[in-house]
C-alpha positions as CSV (number, residue, x, y, z in Angstrom):
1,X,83.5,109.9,128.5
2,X,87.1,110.2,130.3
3,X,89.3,107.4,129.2
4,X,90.9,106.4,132.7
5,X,91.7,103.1,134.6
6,X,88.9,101.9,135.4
7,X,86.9,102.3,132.4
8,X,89.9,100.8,130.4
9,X,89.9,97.6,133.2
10,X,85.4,97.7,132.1
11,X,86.7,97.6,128.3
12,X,89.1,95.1,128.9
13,X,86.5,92.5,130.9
14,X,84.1,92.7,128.3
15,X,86.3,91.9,125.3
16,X,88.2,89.1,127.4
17,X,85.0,86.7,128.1
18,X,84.3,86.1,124.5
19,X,87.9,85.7,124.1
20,X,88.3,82.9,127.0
21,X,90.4,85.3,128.8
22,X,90.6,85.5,132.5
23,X,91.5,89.5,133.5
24,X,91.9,88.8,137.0
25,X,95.4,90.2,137.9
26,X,95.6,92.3,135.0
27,X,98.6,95.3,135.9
28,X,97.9,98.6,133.9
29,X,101.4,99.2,132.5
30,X,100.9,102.7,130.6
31,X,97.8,104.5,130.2
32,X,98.3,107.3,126.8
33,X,97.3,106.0,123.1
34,X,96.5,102.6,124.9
35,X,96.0,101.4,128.0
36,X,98.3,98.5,128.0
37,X,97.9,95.5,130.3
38,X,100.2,92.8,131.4
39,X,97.9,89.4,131.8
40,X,100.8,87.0,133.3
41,X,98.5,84.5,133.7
42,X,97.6,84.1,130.5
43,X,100.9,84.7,129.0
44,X,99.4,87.7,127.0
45,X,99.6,92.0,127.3
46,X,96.1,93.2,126.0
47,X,96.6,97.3,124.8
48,X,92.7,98.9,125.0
49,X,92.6,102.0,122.9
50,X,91.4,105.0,123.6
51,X,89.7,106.0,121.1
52,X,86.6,104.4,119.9
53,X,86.5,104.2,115.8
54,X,90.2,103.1,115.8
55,X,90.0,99.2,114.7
56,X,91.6,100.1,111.2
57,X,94.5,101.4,113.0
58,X,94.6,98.7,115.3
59,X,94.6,96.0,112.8
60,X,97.5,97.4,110.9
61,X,99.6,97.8,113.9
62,X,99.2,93.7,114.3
63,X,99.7,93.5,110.2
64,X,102.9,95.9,110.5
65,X,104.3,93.5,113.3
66,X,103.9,90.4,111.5
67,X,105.6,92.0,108.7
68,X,108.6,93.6,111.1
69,X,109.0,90.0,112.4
70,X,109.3,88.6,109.0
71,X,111.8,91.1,108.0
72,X,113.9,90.2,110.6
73,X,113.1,93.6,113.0
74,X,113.7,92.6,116.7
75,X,109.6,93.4,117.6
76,X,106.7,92.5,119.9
77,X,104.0,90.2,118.1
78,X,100.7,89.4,118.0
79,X,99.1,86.9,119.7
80,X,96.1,87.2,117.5
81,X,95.2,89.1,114.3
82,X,91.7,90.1,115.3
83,X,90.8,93.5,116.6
84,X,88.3,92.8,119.3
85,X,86.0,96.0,119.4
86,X,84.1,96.6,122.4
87,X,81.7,100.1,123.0
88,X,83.7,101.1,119.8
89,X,87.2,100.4,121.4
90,X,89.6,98.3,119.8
91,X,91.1,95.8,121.9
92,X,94.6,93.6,120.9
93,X,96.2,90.8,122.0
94,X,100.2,90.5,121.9
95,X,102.4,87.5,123.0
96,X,103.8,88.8,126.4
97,X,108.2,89.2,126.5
98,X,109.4,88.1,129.6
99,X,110.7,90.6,132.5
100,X,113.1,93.3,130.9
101,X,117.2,91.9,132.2
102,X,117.1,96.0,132.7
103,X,115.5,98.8,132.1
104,X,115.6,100.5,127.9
105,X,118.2,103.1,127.1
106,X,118.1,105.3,124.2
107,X,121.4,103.7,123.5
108,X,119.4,100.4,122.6
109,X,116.9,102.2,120.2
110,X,119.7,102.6,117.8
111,X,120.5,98.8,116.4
112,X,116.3,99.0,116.2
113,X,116.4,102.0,114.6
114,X,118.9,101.1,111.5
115,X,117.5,97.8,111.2
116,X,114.1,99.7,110.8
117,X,115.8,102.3,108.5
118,X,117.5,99.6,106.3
119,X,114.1,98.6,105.0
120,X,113.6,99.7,101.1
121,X,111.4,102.4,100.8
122,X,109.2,100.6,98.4
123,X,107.5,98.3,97.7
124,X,105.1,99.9,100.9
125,X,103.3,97.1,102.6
126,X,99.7,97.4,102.9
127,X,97.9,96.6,105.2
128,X,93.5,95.6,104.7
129,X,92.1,99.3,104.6
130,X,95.1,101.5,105.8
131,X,98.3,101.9,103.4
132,X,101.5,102.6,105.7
133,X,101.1,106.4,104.7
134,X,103.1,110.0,106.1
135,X,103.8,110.6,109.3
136,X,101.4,113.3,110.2
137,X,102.4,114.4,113.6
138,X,99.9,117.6,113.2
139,X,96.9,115.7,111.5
140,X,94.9,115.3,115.2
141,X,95.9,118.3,116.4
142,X,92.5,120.2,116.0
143,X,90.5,116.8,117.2
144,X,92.5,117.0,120.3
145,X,92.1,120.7,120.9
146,X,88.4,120.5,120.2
147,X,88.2,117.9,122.8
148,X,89.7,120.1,125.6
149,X,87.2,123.3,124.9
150,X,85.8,124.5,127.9
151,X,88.8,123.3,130.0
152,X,91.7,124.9,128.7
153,X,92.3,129.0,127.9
154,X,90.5,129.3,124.0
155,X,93.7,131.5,123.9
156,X,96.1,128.7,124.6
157,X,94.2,127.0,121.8
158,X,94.0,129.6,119.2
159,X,97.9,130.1,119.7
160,X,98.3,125.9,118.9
161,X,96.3,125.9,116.1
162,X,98.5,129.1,114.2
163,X,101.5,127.3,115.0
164,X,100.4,123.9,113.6
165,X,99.8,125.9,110.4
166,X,103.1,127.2,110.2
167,X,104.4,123.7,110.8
168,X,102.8,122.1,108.0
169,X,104.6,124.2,105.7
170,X,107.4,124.4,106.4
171,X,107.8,120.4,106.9
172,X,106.4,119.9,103.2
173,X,109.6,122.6,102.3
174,X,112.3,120.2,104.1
175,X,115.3,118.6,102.2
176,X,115.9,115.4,104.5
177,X,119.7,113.5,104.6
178,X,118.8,110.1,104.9
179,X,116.7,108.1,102.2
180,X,112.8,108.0,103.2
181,X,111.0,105.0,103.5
182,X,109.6,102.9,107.2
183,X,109.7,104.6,110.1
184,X,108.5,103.5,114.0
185,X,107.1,106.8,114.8
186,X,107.3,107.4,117.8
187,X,110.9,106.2,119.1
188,X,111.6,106.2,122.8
189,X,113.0,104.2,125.4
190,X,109.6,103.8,126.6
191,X,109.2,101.8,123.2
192,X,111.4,99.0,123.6
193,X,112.2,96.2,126.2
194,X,115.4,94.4,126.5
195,X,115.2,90.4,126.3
196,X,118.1,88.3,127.7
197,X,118.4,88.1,123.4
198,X,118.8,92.2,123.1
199,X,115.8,94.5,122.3
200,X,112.5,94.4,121.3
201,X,110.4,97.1,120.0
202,X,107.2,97.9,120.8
203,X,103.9,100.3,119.7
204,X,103.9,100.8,116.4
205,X,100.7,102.1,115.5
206,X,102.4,105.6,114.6
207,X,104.7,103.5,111.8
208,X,104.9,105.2,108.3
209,X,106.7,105.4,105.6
210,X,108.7,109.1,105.4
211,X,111.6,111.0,107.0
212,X,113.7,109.1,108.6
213,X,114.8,112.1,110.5
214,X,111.1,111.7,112.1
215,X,112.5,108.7,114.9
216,X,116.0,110.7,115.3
217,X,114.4,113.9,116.6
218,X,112.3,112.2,119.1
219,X,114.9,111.7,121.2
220,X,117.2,114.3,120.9
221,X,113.9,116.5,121.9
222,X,113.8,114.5,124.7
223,X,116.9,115.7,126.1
224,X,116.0,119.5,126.5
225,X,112.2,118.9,127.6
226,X,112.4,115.4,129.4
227,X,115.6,115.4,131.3
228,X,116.9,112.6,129.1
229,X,120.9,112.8,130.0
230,X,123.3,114.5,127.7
231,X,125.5,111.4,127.9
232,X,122.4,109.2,126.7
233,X,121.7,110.8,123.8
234,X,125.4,111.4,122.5
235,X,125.4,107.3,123.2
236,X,122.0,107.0,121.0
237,X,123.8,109.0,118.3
238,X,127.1,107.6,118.4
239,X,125.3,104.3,118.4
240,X,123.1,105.1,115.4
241,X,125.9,106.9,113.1
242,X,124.4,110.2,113.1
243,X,123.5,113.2,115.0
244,X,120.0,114.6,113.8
245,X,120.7,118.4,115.3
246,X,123.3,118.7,112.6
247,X,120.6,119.1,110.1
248,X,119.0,122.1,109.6
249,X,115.5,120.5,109.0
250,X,115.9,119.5,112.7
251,X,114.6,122.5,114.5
252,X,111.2,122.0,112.2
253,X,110.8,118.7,113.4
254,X,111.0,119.7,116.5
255,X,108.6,122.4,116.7
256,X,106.3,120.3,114.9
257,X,106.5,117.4,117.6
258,X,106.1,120.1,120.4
259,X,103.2,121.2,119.4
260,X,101.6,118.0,118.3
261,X,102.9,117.3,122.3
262,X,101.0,120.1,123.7
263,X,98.2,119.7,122.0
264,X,98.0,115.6,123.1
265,X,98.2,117.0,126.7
266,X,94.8,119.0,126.3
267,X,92.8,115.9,125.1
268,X,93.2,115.2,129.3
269,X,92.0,118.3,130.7
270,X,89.0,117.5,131.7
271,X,88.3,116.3,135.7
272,X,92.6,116.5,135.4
273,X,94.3,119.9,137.0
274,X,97.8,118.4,136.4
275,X,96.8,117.8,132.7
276,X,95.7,121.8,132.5
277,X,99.0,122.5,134.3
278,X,101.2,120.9,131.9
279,X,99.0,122.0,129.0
280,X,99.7,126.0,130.6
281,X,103.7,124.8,131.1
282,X,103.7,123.3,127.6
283,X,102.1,126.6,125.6
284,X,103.8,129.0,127.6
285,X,107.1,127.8,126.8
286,X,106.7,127.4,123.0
287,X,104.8,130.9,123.0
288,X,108.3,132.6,124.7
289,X,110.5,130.3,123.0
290,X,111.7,128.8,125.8
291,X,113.4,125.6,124.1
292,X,114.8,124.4,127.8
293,X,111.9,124.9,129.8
294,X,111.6,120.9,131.3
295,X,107.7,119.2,130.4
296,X,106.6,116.5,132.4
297,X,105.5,112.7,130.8
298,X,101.6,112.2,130.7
């Protein structure tokens, strides 16, 4: 079944009457992983996942936030440690920030990003089920191209899959600079909202414990196939005290993430010609090598 709006807002309703939770005037604020809802009324954003089997990874992105806040990590926090699960969907509640002062640079990822990186390596928190394990940006690759068969070119799909290969290689072969240990995952702008007090981060459900390198090359990818400003990401660098695309690892990072990208994009194909647009723009650049080629956010 297509995870869109509406059946989101249908998954929401029905785990927000046992809850005592009035939906009305719920505002869809991003619609990928999640769809995450703003509830002003009740003081509360509620993030609907969107796939169903998930709860374990729902529960330990509450446990990792309780642990961030204890830690001292500027980060959003549950407003309740239950994952409500509703047709197989899990369904969180999180203390809603007030309106952003502005909107997130990638200049204020960076104080997030070394106070995330300052944590030891070990001990690795557990959470109940789910250790905070490798970032496996190429794990749901094949789930994700399975998904899309019948909407996108087998081709296109066949050409994904050999380069995920290739991928997991050579990341198990990298030598990284900084000292492993907690990462956030998945480290955008789009991840963090600036308080009055400075900024918060947000999502965490792709948290692990490896690389560090992993959160450095997001954005700096972002700068070639998002349009992120030169400017902006020599600020982020600058900021953090180190420039990942001096490493040499960097360009496997990269390749990995963009194709872990692509593959994401498939998962929507279905009843969605922009998705199999961007899914043809997506493979067609990494198949010529096309490093520059701009990709558009899903």
């Amino acid at each position: 079944m297509i995870f869109d709006e509406p059946r989101a807002r249908a998954l929401l309703q029905e785990a927000a009457a046992p809850a005592g939770i009035d939906p009305a005037g719920a505002v869809l604020l991003a619609l990928g992983q999640n769809a995450v809802f703003d509830l002003p009324a009740e003081g509360l954003v509620a993030k609907v996942g969107r796939t169903p089997g998930a709860a374990d990874r729902a529960g330990r992105e509450l446990a990792l936030a309780g642990w961030l806040d204890g830690a001292g990590v500027p980060v959003v926090r549950p407003a309740d440690p239950a994952v409500r699960l509703v047709r197989e969907h899990p369904v969180t509640l999180w203390h809603r920030l007030g309106d952003p002062v502005r909107p997130a640079r990638p200049v204020d990822l960076a104080p997030l990003l070394r106070a995330l990186h300052a944590l030891p390596a070990a001990p690795v928190p557990s959470v109940p089920s789910v250790p905070l394990g490798r970032r496996d940006l190429l794990a749901p690759v094949d789930d994700w191209l399975t998904a899309a068969e019948g909407h996108v070119d087998p081709a296109d799909a066949a050409f994904l899959r050999v380069r995920k290969e290739t991928f997991v290689t050579a990341i198990a072969e990298l030598a990284p600079v900084l000292p492993p240990g907690p990462i956030h995952g998945d480290a955008l702008p789009r991840n963090v909202h600036v308080t009055p007090d400075g900024p918060v981060l947000l999502d965490l459900e792709y948290m692990a414990a490896d690389l560090r390198e992993h959160d450095l090359v997001v954005l700096a990818l972002s700068q070639d196939r998002y349009g992120v400003p030169a400017e902006e990401v020599a600020a982020f660098h600058a900021a953090y005290g180190w420039d990942v695309r001096e490493w040499p690892g960097f360009a496997v990072l990269r390749g990995a993430r963009e194709t872990a990208s692509a593959a994401w994009v498939a998962q929507q194909a279905a009843g969605n010609p922009a998705a199999r647009a961007e899914f043809r723009r997506r493979v067609d650049s990494l198949r010529d090598g096309a490093t520059d080629v701009r990709w558009f956010a899903f």
